[in-house]
N, C-alpha and C positions, 0 to 999 in steps of 0.2 A: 300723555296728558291731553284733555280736550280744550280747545282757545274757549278764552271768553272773550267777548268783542272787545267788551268796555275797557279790559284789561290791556290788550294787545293794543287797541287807540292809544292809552294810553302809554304804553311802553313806545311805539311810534312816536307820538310828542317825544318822548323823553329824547330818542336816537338821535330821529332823522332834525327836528325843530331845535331842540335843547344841545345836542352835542354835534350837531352838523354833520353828520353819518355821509362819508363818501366813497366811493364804490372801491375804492382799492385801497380803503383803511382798515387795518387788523383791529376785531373785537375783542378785549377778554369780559368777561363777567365773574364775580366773587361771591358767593352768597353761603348760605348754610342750610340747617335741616328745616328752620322754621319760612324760609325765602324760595324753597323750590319753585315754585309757582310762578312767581314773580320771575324767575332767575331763568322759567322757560319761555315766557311769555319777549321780554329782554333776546332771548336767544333767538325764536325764531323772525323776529324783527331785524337783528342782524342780518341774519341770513336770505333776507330779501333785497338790502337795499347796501347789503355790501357781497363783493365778491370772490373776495376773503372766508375762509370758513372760520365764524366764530369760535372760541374755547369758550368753555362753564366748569368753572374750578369750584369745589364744594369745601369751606374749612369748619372747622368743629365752631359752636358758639364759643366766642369770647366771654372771659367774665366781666369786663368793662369795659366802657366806651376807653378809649384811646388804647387799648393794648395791643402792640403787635401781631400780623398777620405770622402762618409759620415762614422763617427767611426761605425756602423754597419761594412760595407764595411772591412774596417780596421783591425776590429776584424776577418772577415772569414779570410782573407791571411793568419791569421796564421796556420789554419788547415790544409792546405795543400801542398803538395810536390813541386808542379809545379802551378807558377802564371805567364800568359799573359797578360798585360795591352793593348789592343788597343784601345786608347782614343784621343781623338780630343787634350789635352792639358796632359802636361808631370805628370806621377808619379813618374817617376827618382828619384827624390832628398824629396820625403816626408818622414815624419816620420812612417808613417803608409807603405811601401815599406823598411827602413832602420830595422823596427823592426821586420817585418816579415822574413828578409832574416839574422837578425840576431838568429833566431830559427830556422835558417837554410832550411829556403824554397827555393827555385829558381827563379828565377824571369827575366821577360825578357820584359821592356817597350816598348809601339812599337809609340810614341806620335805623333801627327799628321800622324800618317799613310794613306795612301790611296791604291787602289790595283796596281797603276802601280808602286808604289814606292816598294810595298810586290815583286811582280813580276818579278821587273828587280834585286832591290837589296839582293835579298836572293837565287840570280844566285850564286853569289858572293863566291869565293873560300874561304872558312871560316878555313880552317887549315894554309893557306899561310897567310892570314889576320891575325891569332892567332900569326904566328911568327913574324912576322915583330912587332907587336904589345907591343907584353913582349917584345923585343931587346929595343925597345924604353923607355919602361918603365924601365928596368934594367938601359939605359944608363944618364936617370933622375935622377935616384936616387943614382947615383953620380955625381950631378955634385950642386950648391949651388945656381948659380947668373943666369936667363934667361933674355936677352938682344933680342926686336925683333925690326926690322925697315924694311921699304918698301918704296920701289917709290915713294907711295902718302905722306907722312912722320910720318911713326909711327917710335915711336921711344920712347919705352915703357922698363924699366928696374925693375925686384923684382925678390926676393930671393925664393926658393923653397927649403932651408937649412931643413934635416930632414921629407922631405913633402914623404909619399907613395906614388907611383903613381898606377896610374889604368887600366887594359888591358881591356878594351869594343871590347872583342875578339871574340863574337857571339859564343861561345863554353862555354856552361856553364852547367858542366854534376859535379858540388859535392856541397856540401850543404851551403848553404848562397849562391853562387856564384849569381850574375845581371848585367845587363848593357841592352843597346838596344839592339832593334833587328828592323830591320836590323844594324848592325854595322859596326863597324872597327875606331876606335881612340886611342890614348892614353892618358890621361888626369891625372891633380892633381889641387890640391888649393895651387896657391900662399902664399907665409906666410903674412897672415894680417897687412897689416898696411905698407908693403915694398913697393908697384906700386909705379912707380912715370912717369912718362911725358905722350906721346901722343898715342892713338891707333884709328888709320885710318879703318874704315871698309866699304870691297868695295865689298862686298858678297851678305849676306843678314842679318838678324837678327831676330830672335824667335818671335814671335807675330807682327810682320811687313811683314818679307816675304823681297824679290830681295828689293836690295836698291837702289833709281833711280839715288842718289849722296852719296859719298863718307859719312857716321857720322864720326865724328870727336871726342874721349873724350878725356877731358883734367882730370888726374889723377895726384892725391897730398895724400902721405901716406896713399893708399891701397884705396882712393875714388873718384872715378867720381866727378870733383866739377862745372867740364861744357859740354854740347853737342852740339855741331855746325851740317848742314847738311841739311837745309830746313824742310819740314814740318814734315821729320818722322823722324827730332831729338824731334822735338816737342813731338811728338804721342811716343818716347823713353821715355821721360821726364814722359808724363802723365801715362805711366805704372808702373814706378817705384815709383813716388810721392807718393800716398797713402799709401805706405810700409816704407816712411820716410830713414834716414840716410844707416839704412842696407840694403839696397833694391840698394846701388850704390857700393857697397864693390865688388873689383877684386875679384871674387868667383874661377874662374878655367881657366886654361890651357891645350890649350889640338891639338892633330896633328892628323887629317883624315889619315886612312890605306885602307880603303876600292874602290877600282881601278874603280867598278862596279858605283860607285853616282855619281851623277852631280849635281851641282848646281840650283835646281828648286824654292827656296823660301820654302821650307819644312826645317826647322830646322834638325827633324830626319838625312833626310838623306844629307843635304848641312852639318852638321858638322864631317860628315865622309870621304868627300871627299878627294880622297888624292893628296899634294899638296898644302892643303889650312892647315891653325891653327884657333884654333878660343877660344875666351874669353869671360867668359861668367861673369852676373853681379848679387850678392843676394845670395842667399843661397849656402853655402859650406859646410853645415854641414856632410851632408851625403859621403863625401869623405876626412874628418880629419879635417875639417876646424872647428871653432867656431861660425860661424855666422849663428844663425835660426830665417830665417827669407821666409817667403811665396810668394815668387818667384824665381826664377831662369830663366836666358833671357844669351842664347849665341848669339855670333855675329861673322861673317865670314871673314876674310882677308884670300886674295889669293897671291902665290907668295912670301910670308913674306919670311925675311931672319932672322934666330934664331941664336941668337949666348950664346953658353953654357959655365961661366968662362971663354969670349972671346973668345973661340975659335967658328969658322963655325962651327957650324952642319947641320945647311938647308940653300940654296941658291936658292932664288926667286920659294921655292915651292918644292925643291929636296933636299933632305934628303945626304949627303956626309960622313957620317961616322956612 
């Protein structure tokens, strides 16, 4: 394959700046048939700035975000220092990522990646991202009751009492540390069973892409119990179905920091955008929650207005306190 510069810079951000890449740390890389590109640009970046000869393991596409890599697959993570996912569908949230980084590997998913998204999104000021990031996370985790509602009329209420939150700071230089890359969010798992009324999503949604009309869910104690929206509440509906009851559980919350994303129908980087919040539905396990279950689906609301134990803390997309 012949380098593109732009691409290789930015796979350099990602190693050597974003995962602290040092000379006698073993590389693996994970990707698939739509990621080669990426997966070589990532490789030969290893191969300069560590001493280690990288690996590049190729698995077939997944059919959803959160499903198992093959337990082959699963089993290398754990041998090594530093793990890159560039994969057409999310490893984020699986077991085979939650175990390996609990042996303290690094890990940095990159899901649905493509290069203009690598390119423009890992421009992105990643130490300014990092603070903004933890301020948010620190001021969640005091606070009990998250209230959001918007124009189109979400008007969505549950408790976060107790919940860690999580900095997806794109800086992750010590052991266990993960999150995407490209980044910038803060996020946590709602407390099970608390959601209760409406969440309007006029973004996009993970396995659908830009949504042409507003989806509409109607949540009753921590579950989805209806989707309004035209065809692609439908096409919501049939991804989740097969996964049964836990496949509709309020999984996460979570608030874009990253200044650099735009809103393209890429999951990766629409749920970074800053500005927007977004909630995702199915598996929470991988971030405190109790629900394992093989999928996880975020969805986009822009301009949301959050309010923390009633008090304002975002207003129509800006952050106030």
């Amino acid at each position: 394959m012949e380098i593109n510069k732009k691409l290789y810079n930015a796979s350099k951000i990602a190693l050597v700046e974003c995962m602290a890449l040092k000379e006698n740390e073993k590389v693996l890389i994970i990707s698939d048939k739509n990621t080669r590109n990426i997966a070589y640009h990532l490789f030969e970046v290893s191969q300069k700035y560590s001493k280690e000869t990288p690996i590049l393991i190729e698995i077939p596409v997944t059919k959803v975000n959160g499903e198992e890599p093959p337990q082959i697959v699963a089993d290398i993570m754990k041998k090594f220092d530093v793990v890159l996912c560039p994969t057409s569908k999310s490893l984020t949230h699986t077991k085979a990522r939650i175990e390996a980084s609990n042996l303290g590997v690094r890990i940095a998913t990159l899901p649905g990646i493509n290069e203009d998204i690598m390119i423009r999104c890992m421009s992105a000021n990643y130490n300014n991202i990092a603070e903004e990031t933890i301020r948010i996370c620190d001021i969640l985790e005091k606070h009990r009751i998250v209230r959001i509602t918007s124009k189109l009329g979400t008007d969505l209420k549950f408790s976060i009492e107790g919940r860690k939150a999580y900095a997806s700071k794109g800086l992750f230089h010590q052991k266990g540390e993960s999150g995407n890359l490209p980044t910038g969010e803060a996020y946590l798992a709602p407390v099970e069973g608390t959601a209760n009324g409406v969440a309007v999503f006029d973004g996009s949604f993970a396995s659908i892409g830009i949504l042409e009309e507003p989806l509409k869910l109607f949540i009753k104690d921590g579950y989805v119990e209806k989707i309004s929206g035209g065809k692609q509440a439908k096409q919501l509906d049939n991804l989740l179905k097969p996964f049964g009851k836990p496949a509709y559980n309020i999984a996460e919350f979570g608030i874009g920091t990253n200044d650099k994303a735009k809103l393209i129908g890429k999951i990766l980087e629409d749920e970074k955008v800053k500005g927007t919040i977004h909630i995702a539905l199915g598996n929470n396990k991988s971030m405190g929650g109790s629900i394992d279950v093989g999928i996880h689906l975020d969805g986009i609301i822009t301009k949301p207005n959050v309010y923390l134990d009633d008090k304002l803390f975002m207003k129509k997309g800006k952050i106030l306190f």
